[in-house]
C-alpha positions as CSV (number, residue, x, y, z in Angstrom):
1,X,-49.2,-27.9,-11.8
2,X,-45.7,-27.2,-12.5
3,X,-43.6,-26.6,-8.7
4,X,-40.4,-25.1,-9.6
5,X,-38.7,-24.2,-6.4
6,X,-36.6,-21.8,-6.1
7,X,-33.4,-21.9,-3.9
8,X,-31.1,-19.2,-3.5
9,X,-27.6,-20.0,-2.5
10,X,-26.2,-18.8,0.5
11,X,-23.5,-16.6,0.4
12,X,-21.5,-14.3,2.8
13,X,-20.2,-11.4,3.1
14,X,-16.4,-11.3,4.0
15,X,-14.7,-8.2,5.1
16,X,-11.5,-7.3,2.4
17,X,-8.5,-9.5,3.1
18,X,-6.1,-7.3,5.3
19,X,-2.6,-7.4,4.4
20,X,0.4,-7.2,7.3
21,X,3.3,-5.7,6.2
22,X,6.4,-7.6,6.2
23,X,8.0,-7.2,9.8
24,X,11.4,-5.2,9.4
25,X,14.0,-7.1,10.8
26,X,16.8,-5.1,12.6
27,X,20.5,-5.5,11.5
28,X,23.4,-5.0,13.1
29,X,26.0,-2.4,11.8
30,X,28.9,-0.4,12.8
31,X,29.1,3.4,11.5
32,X,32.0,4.5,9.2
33,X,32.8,7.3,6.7
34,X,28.3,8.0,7.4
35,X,27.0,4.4,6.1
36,X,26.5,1.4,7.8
37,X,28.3,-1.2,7.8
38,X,26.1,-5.2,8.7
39,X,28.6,-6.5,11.2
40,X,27.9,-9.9,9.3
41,X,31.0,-8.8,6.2
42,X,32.8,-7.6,8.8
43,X,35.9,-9.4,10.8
44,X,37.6,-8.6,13.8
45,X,41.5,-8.2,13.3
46,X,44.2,-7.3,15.9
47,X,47.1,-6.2,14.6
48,X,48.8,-3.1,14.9
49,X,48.6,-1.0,17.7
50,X,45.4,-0.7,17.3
51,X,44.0,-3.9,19.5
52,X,40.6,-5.6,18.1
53,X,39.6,-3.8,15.4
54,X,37.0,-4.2,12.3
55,X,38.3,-5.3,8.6
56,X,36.1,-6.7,5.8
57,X,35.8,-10.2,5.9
58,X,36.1,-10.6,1.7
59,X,37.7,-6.9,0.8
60,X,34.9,-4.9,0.7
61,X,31.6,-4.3,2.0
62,X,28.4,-3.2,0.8
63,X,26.7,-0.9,3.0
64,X,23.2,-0.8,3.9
65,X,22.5,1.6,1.2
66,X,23.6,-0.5,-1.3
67,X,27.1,1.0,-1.8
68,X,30.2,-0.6,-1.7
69,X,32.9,0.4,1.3
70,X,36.0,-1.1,0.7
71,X,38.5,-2.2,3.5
72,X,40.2,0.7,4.6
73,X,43.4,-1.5,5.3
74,X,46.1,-0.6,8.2
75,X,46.1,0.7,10.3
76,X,42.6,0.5,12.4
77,X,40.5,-1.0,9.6
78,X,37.1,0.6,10.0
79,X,37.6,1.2,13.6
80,X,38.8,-0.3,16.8
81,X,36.1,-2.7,18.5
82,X,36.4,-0.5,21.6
83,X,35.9,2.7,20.1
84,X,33.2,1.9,17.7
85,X,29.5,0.9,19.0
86,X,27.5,-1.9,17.6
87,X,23.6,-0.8,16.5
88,X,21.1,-1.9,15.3
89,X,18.6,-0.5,12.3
């Protein structure tokens, strides 16, 4: 008498894998000429009579949109610290 048992492996069901998008981290900027500027490339400078004011820290900075802003030079920079709100996006 041949006995042939059968087994059936045991498998489960998983539910699809869910994927969590990245989380967006938040950067802050200044706003000139409509971009934004990452206060990261930015310095603050104080001459003048323009008291603390923002400069690029190497010439030029690339704005959040990819462009390229460079320094504006004297007499203000980009903008006087006082005048000019830090924000984030």
């Amino acid at each position: 008498m041949d006995q042939s048992t059968s087994s059936t492996p045991s498998t489960s069901v998983q539910p699809p894998a869910t994927t969590t998008p990245p989380a967006t981290q938040k950067i802050r900027v200044i706003q000139y000429g409509g971009k934004y500027l990452p206060v990261s490339q930015l310095i603050v400078e104080s001459e003048g009579d323009c008291g603390d004011h923002y400069h690029a820290a190497s010439g030029v900075v690339t704005a959040t949109d990819g462009t390229y802003v460079p320094d504006p030079g004297p007499p203000c920079g980009y903008g006087a610290v006082a005048s000019t709100p830090v924000i984030e996006v």
